[in-house]
N, C-alpha and C positions, 0 to 999 in steps of 0.2 A: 611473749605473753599473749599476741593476738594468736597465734597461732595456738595456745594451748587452749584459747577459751571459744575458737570454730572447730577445733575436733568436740571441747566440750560439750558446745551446743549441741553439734551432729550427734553425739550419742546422746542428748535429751529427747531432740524430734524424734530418733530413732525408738527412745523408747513411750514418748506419746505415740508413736501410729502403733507399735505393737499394745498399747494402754496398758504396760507396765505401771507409769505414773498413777492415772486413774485408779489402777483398779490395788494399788497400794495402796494410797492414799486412802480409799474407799474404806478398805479393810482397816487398816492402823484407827482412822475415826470411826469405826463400828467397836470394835471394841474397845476403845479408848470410852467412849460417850455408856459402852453398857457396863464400865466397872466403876465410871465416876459414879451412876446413879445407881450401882449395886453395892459398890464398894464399902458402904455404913453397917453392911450387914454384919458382920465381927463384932460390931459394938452394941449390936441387937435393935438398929434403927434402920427403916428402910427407906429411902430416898437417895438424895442427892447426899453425898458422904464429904467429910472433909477434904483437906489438901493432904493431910498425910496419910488418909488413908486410898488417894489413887496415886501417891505416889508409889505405896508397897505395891500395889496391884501392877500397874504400870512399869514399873521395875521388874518384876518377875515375866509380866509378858513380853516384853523387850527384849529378854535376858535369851528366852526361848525362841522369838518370834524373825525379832530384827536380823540376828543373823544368817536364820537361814533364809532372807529372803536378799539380802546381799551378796551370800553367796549364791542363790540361783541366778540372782542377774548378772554377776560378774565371773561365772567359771567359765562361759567360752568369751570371754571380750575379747580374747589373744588366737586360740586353737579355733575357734567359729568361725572368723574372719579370713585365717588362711585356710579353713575346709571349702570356705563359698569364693573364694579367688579375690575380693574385698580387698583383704588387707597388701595384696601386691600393688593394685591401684591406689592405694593410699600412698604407700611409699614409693610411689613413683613421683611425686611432687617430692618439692625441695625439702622435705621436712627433715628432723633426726628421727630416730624411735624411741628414743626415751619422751620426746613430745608427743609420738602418735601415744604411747603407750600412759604418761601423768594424761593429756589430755585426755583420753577415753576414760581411765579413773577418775578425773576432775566429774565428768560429765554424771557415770552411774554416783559418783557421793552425790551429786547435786539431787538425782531423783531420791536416793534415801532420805538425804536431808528435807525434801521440801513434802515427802510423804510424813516424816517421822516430825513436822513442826508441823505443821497442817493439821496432821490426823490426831496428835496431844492437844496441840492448839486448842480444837475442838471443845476437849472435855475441859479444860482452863478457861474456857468460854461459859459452859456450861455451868461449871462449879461457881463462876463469877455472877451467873443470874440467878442462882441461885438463893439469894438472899442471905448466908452463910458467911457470920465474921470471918472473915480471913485476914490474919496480918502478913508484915513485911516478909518474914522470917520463913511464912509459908510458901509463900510467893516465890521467894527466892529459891526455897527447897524445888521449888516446881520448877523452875525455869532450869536447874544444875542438874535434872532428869532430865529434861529436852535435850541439854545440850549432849551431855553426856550419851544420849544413847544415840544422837549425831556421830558422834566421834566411834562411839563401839560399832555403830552401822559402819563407817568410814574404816575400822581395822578388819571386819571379814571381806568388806570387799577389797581391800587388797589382797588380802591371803587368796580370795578366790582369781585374783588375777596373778598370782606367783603359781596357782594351781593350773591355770591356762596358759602361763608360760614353760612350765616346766616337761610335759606331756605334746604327745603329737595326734588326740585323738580324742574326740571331745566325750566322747563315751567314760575316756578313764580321767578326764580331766572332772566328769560331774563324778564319778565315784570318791576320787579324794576331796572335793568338795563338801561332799555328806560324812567321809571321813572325820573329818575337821569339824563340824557342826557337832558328831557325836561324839567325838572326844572332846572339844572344849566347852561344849555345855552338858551333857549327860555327863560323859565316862569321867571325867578328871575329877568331877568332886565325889561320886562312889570311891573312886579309890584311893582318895586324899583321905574320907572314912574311915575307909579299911584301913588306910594303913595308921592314922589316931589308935587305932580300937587295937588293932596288932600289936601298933608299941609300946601303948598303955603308960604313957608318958616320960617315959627313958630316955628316949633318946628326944623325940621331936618336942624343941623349947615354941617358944612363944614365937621368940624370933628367927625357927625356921620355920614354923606354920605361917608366919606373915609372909615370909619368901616366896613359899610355895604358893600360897593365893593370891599376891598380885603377879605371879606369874601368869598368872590364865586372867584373858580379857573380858572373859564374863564375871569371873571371880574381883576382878577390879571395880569394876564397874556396878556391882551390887554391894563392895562393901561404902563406894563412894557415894551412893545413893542409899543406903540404909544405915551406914557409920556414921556418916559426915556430916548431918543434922541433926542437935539434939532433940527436939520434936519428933522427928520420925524416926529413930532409934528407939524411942520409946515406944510407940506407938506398933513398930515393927517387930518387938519384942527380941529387938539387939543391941538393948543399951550393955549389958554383959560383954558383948561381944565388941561392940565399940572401947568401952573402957580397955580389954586385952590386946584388941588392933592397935599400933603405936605407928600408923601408917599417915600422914598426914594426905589432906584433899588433892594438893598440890602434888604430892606424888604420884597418887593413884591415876589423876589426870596424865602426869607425864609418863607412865607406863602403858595407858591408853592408845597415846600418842606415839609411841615406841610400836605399840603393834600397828599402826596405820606406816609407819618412814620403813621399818625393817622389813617386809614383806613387798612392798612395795618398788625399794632401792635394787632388793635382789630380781625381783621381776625385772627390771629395768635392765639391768646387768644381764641376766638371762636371754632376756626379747632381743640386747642389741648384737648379742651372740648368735642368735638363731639364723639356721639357712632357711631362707623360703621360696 
């Protein structure tokens, strides 16, 4: 454990001097703090807006924002290290590489996570001075987006470190990175669309349209954040779509979780394979 948690550090300092941290961080509470005090505009009020209404906001930016910024900090964590002769010096100490390899993952989740709590933080902060009833229930709704888009941060940076394991050349290791970004946030749900509208109801039931979207970890994570509260299902205009979802919170979290261990496990597998 101590050893997984000094590679970890290493790759935090690592990514303060390059002010990765910072200048996420910066970002995530710049638009976190302009959709808490924009976010009432739907409802035809302009200030400081409620909790479910930065929740939807927040969720859709998350959805689009978080991942690719996970994966641009984790597609050379593996291919980068052996381009600049690094990672041979690492493994010249007693370590394994499935340590070097959780540890440097430990390390980039840690800068997601302390950017994507910080920079919501913020706007939670915000909406609290605001003078603005807010109950339990909203609170809580706010706090299971925090976490949650923790965790979604936590599943593309794996994938982008199964993407820097699997390649020998950081060039093509960022190509399938942006790959991955456009398929599981753009391209999957166009053609989950298409293909509703193709089959016109025949074939695809309820309960394989559910299949099909917590298969994608963005698709997870938007229906856990917009199904899973009744306040903000409402308010998100997918109480519809809640009542047809038959997916419980719990699930959709451990499917989450599923794409942070499975991408990850095989990177590990991969990395302890690799000649260097």
């Amino acid at each position: 454990m101590n050893t997984l948690l000094t590679i970890a550090a290493k790759e935090v300092r690592d990514g303060l001097r390059n002010r990765w941290v910072v200048a996420t961080t910066l970002l995530m509470a710049a638009l976190a703090l302009t959709l808490s005090f924009l976010g009432a505009a739907p409802t035809g009020t302009v200030g400081v807006g409620r909790v479910e209404v930065t929740i939807v906001s927040l969720s859709s930016l998350t959805i689009f924002l978080l991942p690719l910024i996970a994966l641009l900090l984790s597609f050379d964590a593996v291919v980068g290290e052996i381009d600049r002769g690094t990672m041979t010096l690492l493994l010249s100490y007693p370590v394994a590489r499935w340590q070097v390899l959780i540890g440097k993952f430990l390390g980039h989740a840690a800068i997601i996570a302390f950017a994507t709590v910080l920079g919501y933080g913020a706007a939670g902060v915000a909406l609290a001075m605001s003078g603005t009833e807010i109950g339990p229930e909203s609170w809580r709704a706010f706090a299971a987006m925090i976490g949650s888009s923790v965790l979604l941060g936590a599943a593309f940076t794996a994938m982008g470190y199964l993407a820097s394991t699997l390649v020998r050349d950081r060039g093509t290791a960022a190509g399938i990175a942006v790959a991955i970004w456009l398929v599981l946030v753009l391209l999957y749900d166009m053609a989950l669309l298409g293909l509703l509208v193709a089959d016109g109801g025949k074939t695809v039931n309820a309960g394989l349209l559910n299949g099909l979207l917590i298969a994608n970890p963005a698709d997870a994570f938007r229906l856990f954040n917009l199904t899973g509260f009744k306040s903000v299902s409402q308010f998100a205009g997918t109480a519809g779509l809640a009542a047809q979802v038959q997916v419980s919170a719990s699930v959709l979290l451990a499917v989450l979780a599923g794409w942070v261990a499975a991408p990850l496990a095989l990177a590990a597998v991969l990395f302890s394979r690799r000649q260097i």
